[in-house]
C-alpha positions, 0 to 999 in steps of 0.5 A: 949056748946054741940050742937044738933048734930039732928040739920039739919046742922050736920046731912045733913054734916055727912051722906054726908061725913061718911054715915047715922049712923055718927051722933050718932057715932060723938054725942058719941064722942063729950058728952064724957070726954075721948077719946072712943074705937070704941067697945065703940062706938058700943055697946052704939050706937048698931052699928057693930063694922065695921060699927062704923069703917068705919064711924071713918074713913071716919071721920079721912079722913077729919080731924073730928075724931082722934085715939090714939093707944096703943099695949097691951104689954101681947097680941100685940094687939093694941087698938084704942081711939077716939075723935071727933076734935070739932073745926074742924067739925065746921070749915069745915061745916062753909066752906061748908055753905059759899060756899054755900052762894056764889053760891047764892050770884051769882046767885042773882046777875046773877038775877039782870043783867039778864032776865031769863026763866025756862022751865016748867017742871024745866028742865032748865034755860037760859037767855032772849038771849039763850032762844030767840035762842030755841024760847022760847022752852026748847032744852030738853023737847020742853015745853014753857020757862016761864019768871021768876018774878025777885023779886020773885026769889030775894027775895027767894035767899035773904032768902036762904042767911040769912038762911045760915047767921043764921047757920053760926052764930049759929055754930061759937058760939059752942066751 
């Protein structure tokens, strides 16, 4: 199954770890049959080619892209081929997704043992403790520090949680 690397999940991983244009490059990789030479890439893409090499790799920094090279015995030049490591894009957006996920899950669970307050201007957030000690004014802007309705926030995270479950189920089908 080739997924819709347009999907949120993949374009929000690959701009943050090879920049804006690594969606199309690594969407041409993973569609093809055979491995891509990065002038390849460049001309079905209408990307420089520096520009498509350097996405390749920041890729093969984290494992995503792989090269062959070839010496071209008339010229000594060598030729690079690409592939997209399908497995391992998925492994490491999977990892991210559950770091995130855990971060959640305590700060769910943070909610649950804890009073908290947020400044109104959304510079902060302190429990009932800490804010007691500023007199309910936020130490960086002065503004009042507003209580925070437990199960709103519950419930909200509860959703961020599932979300991430979703994706994660989602990408765990894609081979």
């Amino acid at each position: 199954m080739n997924p819709d690397m347009h999907d949120p999940i993949f374009v929000e991983f690959l701009n943050k770890n090879a920049g804006n244009a690594a969606v199309d490059v690594v969407e041409r990789l993973w569609k093809s049959k055979k491995p891509l030479k990065d002038e390849d890439i460049a001309e079905k893409t209408g990307l420089r080619v520096t520009e498509v090499r350097t996405i390749l790799n920041r890729l093969h920094y984290r494992g995503i892209a792989n090269y062959q090279k070839v010496r071209d015995e008339k010229t000594g030049w060598y030729t690079y081929t690409w592939i997209v490591e399908k497995k391992r894009l998925i492994e490491l957006i999977v990892a991210e997704l559950c770091e995130a996920k855990e971060r959640l899950e305590k700060e769910r669970a943070m909610q649950e043992n804890y009073t908290l307050f947020v400044c109104k201007a959304g510079c902060t957030e302190m429990p009932f403790e800490i804010a007691a000690e500023y007199n309910f004014k936020c130490p960086e802007c002065g503004k009042d520090l507003i209580c925070l309705n437990p199960k709103n926030v519950k419930k909200a995270l509860d959703k961020k949680i599932e979300k991430i479950n979703k994706q994660i189920e989602k990408l765990q089908k894609i081979k």
